[in-house]
GURO-693525 format. One record per residue (C-alpha): x, y, z; residue number from 0; residue in three letters. Coordinates in Angstrom, 2 decimals. Layout:
REM residues N
> px_py_pz_k_r
> X_Y_Z_NUM_ALA;
...
END
This chain:
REM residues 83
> px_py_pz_k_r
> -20.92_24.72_153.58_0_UNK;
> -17.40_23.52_152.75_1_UNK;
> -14.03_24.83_153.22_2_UNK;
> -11.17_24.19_149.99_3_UNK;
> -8.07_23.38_151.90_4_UNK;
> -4.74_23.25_150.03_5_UNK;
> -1.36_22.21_151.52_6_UNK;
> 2.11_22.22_151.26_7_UNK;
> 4.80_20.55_153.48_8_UNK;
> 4.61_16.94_155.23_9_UNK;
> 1.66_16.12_157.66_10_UNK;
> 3.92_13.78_159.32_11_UNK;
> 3.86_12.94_162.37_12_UNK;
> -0.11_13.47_161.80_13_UNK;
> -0.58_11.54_158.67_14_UNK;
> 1.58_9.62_156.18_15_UNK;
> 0.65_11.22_153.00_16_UNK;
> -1.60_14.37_152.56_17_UNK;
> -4.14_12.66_150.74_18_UNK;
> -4.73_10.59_153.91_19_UNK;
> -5.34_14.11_156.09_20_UNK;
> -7.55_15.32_153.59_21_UNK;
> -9.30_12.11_153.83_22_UNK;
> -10.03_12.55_157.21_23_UNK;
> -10.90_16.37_156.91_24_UNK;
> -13.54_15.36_154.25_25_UNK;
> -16.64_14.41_157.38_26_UNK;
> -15.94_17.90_158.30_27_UNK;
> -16.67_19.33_154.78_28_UNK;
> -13.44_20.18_153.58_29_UNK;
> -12.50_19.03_150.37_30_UNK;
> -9.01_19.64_147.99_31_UNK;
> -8.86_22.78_145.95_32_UNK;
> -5.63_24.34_144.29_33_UNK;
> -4.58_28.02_145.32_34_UNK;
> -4.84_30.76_142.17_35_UNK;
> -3.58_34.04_141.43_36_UNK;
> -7.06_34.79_139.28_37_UNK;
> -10.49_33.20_140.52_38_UNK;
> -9.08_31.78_143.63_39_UNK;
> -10.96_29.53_146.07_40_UNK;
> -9.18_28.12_148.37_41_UNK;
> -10.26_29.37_152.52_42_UNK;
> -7.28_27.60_154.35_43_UNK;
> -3.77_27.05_153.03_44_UNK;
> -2.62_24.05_155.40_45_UNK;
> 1.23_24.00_156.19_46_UNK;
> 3.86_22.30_158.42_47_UNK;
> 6.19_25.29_159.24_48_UNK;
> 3.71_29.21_159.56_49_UNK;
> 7.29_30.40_158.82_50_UNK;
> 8.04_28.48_155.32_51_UNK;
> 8.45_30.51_152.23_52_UNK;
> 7.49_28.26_150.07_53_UNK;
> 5.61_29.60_146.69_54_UNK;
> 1.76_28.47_148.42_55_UNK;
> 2.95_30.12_151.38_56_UNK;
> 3.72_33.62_149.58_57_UNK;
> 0.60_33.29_147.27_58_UNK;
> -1.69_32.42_150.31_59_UNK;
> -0.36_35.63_151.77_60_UNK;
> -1.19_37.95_148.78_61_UNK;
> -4.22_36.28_148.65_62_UNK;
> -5.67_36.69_152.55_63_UNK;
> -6.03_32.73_152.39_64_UNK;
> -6.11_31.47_156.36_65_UNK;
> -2.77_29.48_157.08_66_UNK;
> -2.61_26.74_159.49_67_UNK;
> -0.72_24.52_160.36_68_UNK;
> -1.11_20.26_160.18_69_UNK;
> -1.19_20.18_163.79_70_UNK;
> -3.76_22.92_164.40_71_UNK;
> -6.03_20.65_162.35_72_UNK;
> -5.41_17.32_163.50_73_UNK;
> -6.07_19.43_167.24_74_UNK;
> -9.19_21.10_166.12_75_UNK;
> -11.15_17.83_164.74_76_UNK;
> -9.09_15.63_167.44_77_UNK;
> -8.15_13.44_164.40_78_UNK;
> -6.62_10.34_164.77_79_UNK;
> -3.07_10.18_163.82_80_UNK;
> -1.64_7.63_160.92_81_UNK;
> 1.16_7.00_161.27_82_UNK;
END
């Protein structure tokens, strides 16, 4: 079963771009989704800062979407950094 990720902020130091940390989420079945007020599916809003404010940030909270941060992922899956 796969997990939507969406994410705001910089992966760096993990990755240079986000596409290229979704990229290497994608073996471990999570793919890109977009956060929404109505119909939302999105499991895990992926972040650089847990203390940003940024619009996902707020919306993830309203919604009970996971947050986490770059670096808990890269950790979890032992990624290999890209930069």
């Amino acid at each position: 079963m796969s997990k939507i990720i969406e994410c705001t902020g910089s992966p760096k130091p993990y990755f240079k771009t986000k596409s290229d940390f979704l990229s290497a989420l994608e073996p471990y079945g999570y793919k890109h989704g977009k956060m929404k007020k109505k119909n939302n599916m999105c499991d895990i809003l992926c972040c650089d800062d847990l203390s940003s404010t940024t619009a996902k940030m707020e919306l993830a909270k309203s919604l009970g979407v996971e947050i986490m941060t770059y670096a808990d992922l890269a950790e979890a899956f032992d990624l290999e950094t890209e930069v």
